[in-house]
Every structure is written in structure tokens, then in C-alpha cells.
C-alpha positions as CSV (number, residue, x, y, z in Angstrom):
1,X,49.0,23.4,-27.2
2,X,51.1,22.5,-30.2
3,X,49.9,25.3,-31.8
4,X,50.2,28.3,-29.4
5,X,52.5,29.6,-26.5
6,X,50.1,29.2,-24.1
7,X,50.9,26.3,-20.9
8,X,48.6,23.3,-21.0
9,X,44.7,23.6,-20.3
10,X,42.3,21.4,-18.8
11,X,41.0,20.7,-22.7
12,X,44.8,19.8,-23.2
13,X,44.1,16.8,-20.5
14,X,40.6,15.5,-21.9
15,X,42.7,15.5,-25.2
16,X,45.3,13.5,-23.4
17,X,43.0,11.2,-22.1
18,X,41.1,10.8,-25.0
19,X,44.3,9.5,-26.6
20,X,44.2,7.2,-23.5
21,X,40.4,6.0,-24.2
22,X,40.8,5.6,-28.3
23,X,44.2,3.2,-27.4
24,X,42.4,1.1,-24.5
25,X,38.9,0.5,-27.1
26,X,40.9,0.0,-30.1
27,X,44.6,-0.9,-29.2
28,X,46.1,1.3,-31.1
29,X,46.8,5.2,-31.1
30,X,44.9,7.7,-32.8
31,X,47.9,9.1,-35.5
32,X,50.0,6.5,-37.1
33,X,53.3,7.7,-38.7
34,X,56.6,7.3,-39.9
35,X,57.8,9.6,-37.5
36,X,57.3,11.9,-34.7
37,X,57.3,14.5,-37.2
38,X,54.8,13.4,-39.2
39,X,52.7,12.2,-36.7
40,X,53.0,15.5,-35.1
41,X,51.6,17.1,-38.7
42,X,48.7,14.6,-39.1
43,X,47.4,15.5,-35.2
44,X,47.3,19.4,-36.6
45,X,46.2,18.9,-40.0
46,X,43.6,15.8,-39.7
47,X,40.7,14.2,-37.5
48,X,41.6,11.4,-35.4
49,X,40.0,8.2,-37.5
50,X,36.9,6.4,-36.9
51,X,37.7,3.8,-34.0
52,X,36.0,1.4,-36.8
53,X,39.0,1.9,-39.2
54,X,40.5,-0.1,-36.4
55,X,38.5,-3.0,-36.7
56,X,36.5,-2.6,-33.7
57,X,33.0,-2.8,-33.2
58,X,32.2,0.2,-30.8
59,X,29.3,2.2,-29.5
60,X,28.7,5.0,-31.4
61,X,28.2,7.1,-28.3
62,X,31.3,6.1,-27.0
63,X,32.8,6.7,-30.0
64,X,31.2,10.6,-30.4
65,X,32.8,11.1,-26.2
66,X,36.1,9.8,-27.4
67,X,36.0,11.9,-31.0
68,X,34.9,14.8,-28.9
69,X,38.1,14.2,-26.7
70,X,40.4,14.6,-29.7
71,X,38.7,17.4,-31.6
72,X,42.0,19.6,-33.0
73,X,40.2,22.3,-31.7
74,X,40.1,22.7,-28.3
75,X,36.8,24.5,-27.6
76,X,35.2,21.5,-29.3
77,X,36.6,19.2,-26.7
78,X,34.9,19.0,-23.6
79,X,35.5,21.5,-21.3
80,X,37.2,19.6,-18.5
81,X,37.6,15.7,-16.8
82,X,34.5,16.2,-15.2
83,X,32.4,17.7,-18.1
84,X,33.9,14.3,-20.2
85,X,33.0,12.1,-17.0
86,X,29.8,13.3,-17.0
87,X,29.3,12.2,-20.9
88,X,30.7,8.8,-20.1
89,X,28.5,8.1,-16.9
90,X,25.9,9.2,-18.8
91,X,26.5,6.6,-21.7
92,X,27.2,3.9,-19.0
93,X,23.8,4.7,-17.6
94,X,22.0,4.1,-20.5
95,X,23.7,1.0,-22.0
């Protein structure tokens, strides 16, 4: 959305709430910066970091759903809540 005219999507929201997931496993948010500005650039120009570089020891499978949440470009992310709800009820399932 940053990057075009176009109203938010439903990949907008699993971004949004992929945000939401990486800050309730790790307790922090995805982009640290000085600014708004710059942390505005580094959400265009750069992955969002391992959830490790946070210190915490996480499930790589959670980590992959969450990742996938905050892929920059949106037809990587999943397609909608329930496609990402899907992922994580599967994961839950199987640990």
C-alpha cells in the first residue's frame, strides 16, 4: 500500500497482523528506526528480521507463517485472514 494508489487489500491486513504476531512472539516490532521516516524506508527496502535476532527461541514454522505475513511483496503474503489462519491451525495441529 505504501507503494501504490490503490486502497488497502486483504494482503494489506495479513501484513498488519503479521506486525501484530512478530510483536506478541518477540516483543518488539518488526522495523526499528530513528524515525517514522526511516522506518518507513527499511519496511520498503528490507525483509523484516529473523524473530531470533530478537532473542527468542521460536518455532521455525511459526516463524516461516509470520515472515510470510510480512513479505514486502504482497502476492507473497498470504492471500487473506483465512488462508494465514489456515497456516497457523495447521502448525497448532501438529505441535
Amino acid at each position: 500500500m505504501l507503494r501504490s494508489d490503490e486502497g488497502g487489500s486483504a494482503r494489506s491486513d495479513v501484513w498488519s497482523l503479521g506486525v501484530m504476531l512478530y510483536q506478541l512472539v518477540t516483543g518488539a516490532l518488526p522495523y526499528r528506526a530513528e524515525s517514522v521516516w526511516h522506518m518507513l524506508m527499511a519496511m520498503l527496502t528490507t525483509d523484516a528480521p529473523s524473530m531470533r535476532t530478537r532473542g527468542v527461541d521460536v518455532d521455525p514454522t511459526l516463524e516461516f507463517i509470520v515472515l510470510q505475513c510480512l513479505k514486502r511483496a504482497p502476492t507473497e503474503r498470504f492471500a487473506d485472514a483465512a488462508a494465514l489462519r489456515n497456516a497457523l491451525q495447521a502448525w497448532l495441529a501438529s505441535a
